[in-house]
C-alpha positions in Angstrom: 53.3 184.1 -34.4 55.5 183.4 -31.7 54.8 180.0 -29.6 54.7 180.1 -25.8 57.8 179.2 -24.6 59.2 181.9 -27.2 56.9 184.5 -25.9 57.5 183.8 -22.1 61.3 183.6 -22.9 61.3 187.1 -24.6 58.8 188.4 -21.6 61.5 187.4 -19.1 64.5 188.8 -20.9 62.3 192.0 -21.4 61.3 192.5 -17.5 65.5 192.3 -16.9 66.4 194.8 -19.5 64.0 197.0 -18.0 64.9 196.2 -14.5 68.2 197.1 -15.3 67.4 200.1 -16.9 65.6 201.4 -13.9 68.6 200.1 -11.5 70.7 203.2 -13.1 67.9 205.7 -12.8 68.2 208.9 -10.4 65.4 210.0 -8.2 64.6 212.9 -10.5 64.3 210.4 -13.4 61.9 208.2 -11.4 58.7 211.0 -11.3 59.7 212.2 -14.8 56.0 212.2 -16.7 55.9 209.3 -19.3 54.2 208.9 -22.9 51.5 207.3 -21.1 48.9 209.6 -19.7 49.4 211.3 -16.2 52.2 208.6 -15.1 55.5 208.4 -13.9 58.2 206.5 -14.6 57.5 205.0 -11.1 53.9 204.4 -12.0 54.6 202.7 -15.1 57.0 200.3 -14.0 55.2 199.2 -10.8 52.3 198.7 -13.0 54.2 196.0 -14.9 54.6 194.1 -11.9 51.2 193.7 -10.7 49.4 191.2 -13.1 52.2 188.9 -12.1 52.2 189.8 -8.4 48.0 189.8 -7.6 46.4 187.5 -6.8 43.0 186.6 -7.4 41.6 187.8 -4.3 43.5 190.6 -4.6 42.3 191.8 -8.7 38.4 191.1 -6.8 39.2 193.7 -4.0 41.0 196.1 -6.4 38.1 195.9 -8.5 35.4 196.8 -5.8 37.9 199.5 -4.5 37.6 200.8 -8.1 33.8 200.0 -8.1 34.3 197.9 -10.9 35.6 200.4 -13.5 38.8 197.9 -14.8 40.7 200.9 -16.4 40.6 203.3 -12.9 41.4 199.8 -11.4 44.7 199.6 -13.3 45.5 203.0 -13.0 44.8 203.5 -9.4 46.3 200.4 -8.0 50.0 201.4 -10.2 50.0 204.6 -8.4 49.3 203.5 -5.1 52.2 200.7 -5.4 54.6 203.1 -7.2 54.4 204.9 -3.7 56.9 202.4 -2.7 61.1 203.2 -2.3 62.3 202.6 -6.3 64.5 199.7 -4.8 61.4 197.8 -4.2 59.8 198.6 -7.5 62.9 197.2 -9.4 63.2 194.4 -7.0 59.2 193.6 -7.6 60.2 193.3 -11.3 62.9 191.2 -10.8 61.1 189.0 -8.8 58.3 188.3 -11.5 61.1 187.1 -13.9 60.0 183.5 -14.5 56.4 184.1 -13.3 53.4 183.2 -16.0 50.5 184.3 -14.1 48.2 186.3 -16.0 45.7 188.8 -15.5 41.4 187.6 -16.2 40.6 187.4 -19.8 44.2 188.1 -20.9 46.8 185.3 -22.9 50.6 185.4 -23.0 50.9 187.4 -24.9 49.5 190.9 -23.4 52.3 190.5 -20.9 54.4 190.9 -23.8 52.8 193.6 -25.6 52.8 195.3 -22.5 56.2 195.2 -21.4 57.4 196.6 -25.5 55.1 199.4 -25.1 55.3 200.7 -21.6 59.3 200.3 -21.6 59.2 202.5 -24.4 57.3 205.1 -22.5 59.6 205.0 -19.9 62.8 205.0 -22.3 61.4 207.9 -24.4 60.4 210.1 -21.4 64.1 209.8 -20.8 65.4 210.1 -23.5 66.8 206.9 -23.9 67.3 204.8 -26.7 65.7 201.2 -26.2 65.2 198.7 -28.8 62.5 196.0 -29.4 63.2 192.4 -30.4 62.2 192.4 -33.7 59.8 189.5 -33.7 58.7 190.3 -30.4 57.5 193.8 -31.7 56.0 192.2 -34.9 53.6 189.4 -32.8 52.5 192.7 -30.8 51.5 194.8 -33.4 49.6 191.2 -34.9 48.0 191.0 -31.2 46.5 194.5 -31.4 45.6 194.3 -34.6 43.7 191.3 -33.6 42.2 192.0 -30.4 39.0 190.9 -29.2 39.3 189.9 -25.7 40.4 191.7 -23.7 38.7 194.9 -25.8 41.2 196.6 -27.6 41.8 199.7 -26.1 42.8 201.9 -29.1 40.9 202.8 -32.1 42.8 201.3 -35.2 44.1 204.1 -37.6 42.7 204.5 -40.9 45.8 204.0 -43.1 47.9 200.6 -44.6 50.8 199.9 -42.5 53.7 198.4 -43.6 57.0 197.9 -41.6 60.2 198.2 -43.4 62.3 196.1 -41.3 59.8 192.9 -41.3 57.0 191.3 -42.8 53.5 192.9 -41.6 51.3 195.0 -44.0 48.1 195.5 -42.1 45.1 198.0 -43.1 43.9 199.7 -46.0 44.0 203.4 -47.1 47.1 206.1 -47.1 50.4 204.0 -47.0 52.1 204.3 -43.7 55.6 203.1 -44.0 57.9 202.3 -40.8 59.7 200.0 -38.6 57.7 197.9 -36.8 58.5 199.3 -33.1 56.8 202.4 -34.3 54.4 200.9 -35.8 53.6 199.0 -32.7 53.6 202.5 -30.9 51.3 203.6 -33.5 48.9 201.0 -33.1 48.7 201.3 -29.4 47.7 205.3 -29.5 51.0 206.8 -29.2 51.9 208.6 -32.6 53.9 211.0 -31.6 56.1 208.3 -29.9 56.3 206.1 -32.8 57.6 209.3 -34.8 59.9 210.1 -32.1 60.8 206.5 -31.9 61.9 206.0 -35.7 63.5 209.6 -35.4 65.4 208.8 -32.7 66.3 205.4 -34.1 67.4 206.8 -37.4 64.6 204.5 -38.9 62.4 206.0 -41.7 58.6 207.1 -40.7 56.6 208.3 -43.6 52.5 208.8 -43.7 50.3 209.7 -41.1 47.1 208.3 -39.5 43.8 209.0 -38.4 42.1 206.8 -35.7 38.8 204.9 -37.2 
């Protein structure tokens, strides 16, 4: 497991790469549907900004505006902000480089699994190539797995994964073998992105899960 500093250093390097990603982006690009749900690239990225940029006050009055449902919460506020000009949105994200405030009931390191995952449904919607930090992707994949608080989100998949290009074997039942980005991707309810991911990668990907 990665310590603090590491995980806030790698957070920070992470909200650049992606900053600078966007920077080249075209307007088209910018409402181009993502891996993730109903958003755009837009959507997704402004939404990586906000935990860092609310404050408390603000998370309270989001939450009454969303009459308490925390996932319409999260959704609806990253719309509404992505309605800003892109130059804000990147310049939002730069601006939280260096930040460690974190949003209720979360630790350092949902920031970090965050950022991996979300940049990836950005870079795949595009059809871009981006790639994790190995260790980085490995403590993600540990976080979900682990997940308690906050709830985890996706249902774990009934299968033993193992990641070919670092230690993690997690799971019992049909063998899913893969590098550990996709497995991440997997993990977080996105199968067809981790395939597309190792594909696209070059990586192998063999098995395939069902959720629990």
């Amino acid at each position: 497991m990665l310590d603090t500093d590491e995980l806030w250093q790698i957070v920070d390097q992470e909200r650049t790469s992606l900053a600078d990603l966007l920077d080249g982006l075209s307007l088209e690009e910018w409402e181009t549907r993502t891996r993730c749900g109903d958003w755009r690239v837009r959507d997704v990225a402004e939404h990586l900004t906000i935990a860092a940029r609310y404050s408390h006050g603000q998370v309270v009055r989001e939450m009454v505006r969303a009459r308490g449902n925390w996932n319409r919460m999260i959704h609806d506020s990253a719309v509404r902000e992505a309605a800003l000009p892109v130059a804000e949105i990147v310049a939002n994200l730069r601006s939280i480089v260096g930040s460690r405030r974190l949003a209720p009931t979360t630790s350092p390191r949902e920031p970090l699994l965050d950022l991996l995952v979300h940049t990836q449904d950005i870079a795949l919607a595009l059809g871009r190539t981006h790639q994790m930090p190995l260790t980085a992707a490995r403590d993600a994949a540990d976080r979900v797995w682990t997940m308690r608080i906050p709830p985890r989100p996706w249902p774990l998949p009934k299968a033993r994964l193992v990641a070919t290009d670092t230690e993690f074997t997690r799971g019992d039942g049909p063998e899913i073998r893969g590098p550990i980005a996709a497995l991440l991707l997997l993990l977080t309810g996105r199968p067809e992105a981790a395939r597309e991911w190792a594909e696209r990668t070059g990586e192998p990907w063999t098995g395939v899960a069902t959720p629990r």
